[in-house]
C-alpha positions in Angstrom: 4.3 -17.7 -13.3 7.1 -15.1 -14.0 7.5 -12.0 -11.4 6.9 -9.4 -13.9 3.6 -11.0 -15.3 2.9 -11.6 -11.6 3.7 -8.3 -10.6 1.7 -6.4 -13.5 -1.7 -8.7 -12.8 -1.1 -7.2 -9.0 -0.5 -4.1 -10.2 -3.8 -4.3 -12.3 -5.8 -5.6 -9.3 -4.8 -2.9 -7.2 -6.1 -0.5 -9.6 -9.0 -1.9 -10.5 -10.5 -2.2 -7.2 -9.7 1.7 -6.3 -11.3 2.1 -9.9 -14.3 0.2 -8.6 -14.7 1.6 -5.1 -14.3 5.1 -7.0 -17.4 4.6 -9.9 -19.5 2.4 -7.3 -22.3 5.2 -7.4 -22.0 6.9 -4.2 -24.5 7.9 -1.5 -22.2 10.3 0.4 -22.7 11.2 3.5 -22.1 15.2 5.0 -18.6 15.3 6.0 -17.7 14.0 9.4 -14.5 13.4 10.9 -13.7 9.8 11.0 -13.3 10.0 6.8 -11.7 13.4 6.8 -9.1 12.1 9.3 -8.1 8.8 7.6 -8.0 11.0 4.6 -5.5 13.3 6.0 -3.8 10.4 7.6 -3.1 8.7 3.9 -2.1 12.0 2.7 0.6 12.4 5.3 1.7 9.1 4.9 1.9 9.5 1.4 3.5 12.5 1.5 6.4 11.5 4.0 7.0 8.0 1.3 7.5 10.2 -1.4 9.5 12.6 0.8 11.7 10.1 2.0 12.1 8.0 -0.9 14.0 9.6 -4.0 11.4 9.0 -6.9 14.0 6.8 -9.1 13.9 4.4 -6.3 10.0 4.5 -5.7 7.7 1.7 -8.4 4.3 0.9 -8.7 5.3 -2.9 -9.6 7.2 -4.9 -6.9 10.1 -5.1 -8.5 12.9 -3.1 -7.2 14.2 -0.8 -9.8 17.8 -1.5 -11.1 20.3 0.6 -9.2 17.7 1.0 -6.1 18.5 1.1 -3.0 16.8 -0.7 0.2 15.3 1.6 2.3 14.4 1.5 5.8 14.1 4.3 7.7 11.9 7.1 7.7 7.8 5.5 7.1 9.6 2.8 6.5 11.2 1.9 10.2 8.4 1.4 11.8 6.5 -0.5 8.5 8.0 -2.2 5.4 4.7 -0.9 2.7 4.1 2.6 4.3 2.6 3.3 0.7 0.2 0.3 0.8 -0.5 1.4 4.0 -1.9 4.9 2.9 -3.3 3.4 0.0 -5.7 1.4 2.6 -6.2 4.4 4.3 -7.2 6.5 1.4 -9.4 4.1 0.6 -10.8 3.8 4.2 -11.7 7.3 3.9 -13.7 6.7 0.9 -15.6 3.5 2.4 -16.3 5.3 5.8 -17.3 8.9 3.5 -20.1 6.7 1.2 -20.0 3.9 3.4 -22.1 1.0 1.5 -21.2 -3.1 1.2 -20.1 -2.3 -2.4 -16.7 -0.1 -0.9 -16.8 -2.1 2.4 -15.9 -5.1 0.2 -14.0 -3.1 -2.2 -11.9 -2.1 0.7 -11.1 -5.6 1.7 -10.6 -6.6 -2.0 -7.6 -4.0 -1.6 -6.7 -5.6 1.7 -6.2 -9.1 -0.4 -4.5 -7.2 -3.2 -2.1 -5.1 -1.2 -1.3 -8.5 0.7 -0.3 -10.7 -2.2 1.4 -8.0 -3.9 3.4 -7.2 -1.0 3.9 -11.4 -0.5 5.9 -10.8 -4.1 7.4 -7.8 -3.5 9.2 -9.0 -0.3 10.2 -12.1 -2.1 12.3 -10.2 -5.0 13.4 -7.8 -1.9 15.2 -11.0 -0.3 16.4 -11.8 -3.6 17.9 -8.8 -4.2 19.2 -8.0 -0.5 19.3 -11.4 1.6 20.9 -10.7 4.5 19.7 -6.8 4.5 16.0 -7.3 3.5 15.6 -10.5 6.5 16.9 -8.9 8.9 14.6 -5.7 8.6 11.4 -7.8 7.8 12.5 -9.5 11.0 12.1 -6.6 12.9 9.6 -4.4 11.3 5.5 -5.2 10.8 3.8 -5.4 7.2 1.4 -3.0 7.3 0.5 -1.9 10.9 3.6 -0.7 13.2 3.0 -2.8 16.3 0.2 -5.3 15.0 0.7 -6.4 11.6 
């Protein structure tokens, strides 16, 4: 299968299982501050991406953007999908605020998602940037700084 019909049925995924954990009808709980934290800690995250990564070079799909540049430092020295990364957290949040087997699974769904679009992504990385792209992804984790 082509990357960029590859990279648009990820794309979809990803979306429709925030889409899904969002409209699952909700039994929320009062606020407490496991969600309210993971929430905060996506936002942060998110917020020091988008701080550190000039918005021509940022894309939903995997592909890198033509005339982008590989970025590693900032979110992304200690993890090579910082966004993915607060996307799970976000999402985290929402599971742990209206916690049911619906999100739960919905939140794992994501997990999968995230993975094998990330799988992709790092394979047009190296494709674009060989030597560059190994020897980071050598050195920093996938999602979790330290573990994974």
């Amino acid at each position: 299968m082509p990357a960029s019909i590859a990279s648009r049925l990820w794309v979809a995924a990803q979306f429709g299982v925030i889409a899904a954990m969002l409209a699952w009808p909700a039994h929320w709980q009062p606020l407490r501050a496991a969600p309210l934290a993971l929430a905060v800690a996506a936002l942060a995250l998110a917020a020091w991406v988008f701080a550190y990564n000039r918005p021509g070079n940022f894309n939903v799909r995997p592909e890198p953007k033509d005339g982008a540049r590989l970025v590693t430092g900032g979110p992304y020295r200690r993890v090579r999908h910082p966004m993915y990364g607060a996307l799970l957290l976000g999402c985290a949040a929402l599971a742990a605020a209206a916690p049911d087997a619906p999100r739960l699974l919905g939140w794992l769904a994501l997990l999968l998602v995230l993975r094998g679009k990330s799988a992709l992504e790092e394979r047009l990385l190296l494709q674009r940037w060989p030597q560059d792209y190994a020897a980071y992804r050598a050195t920093t984790r996938r999602f979790v700084p330290w573990l994974w």
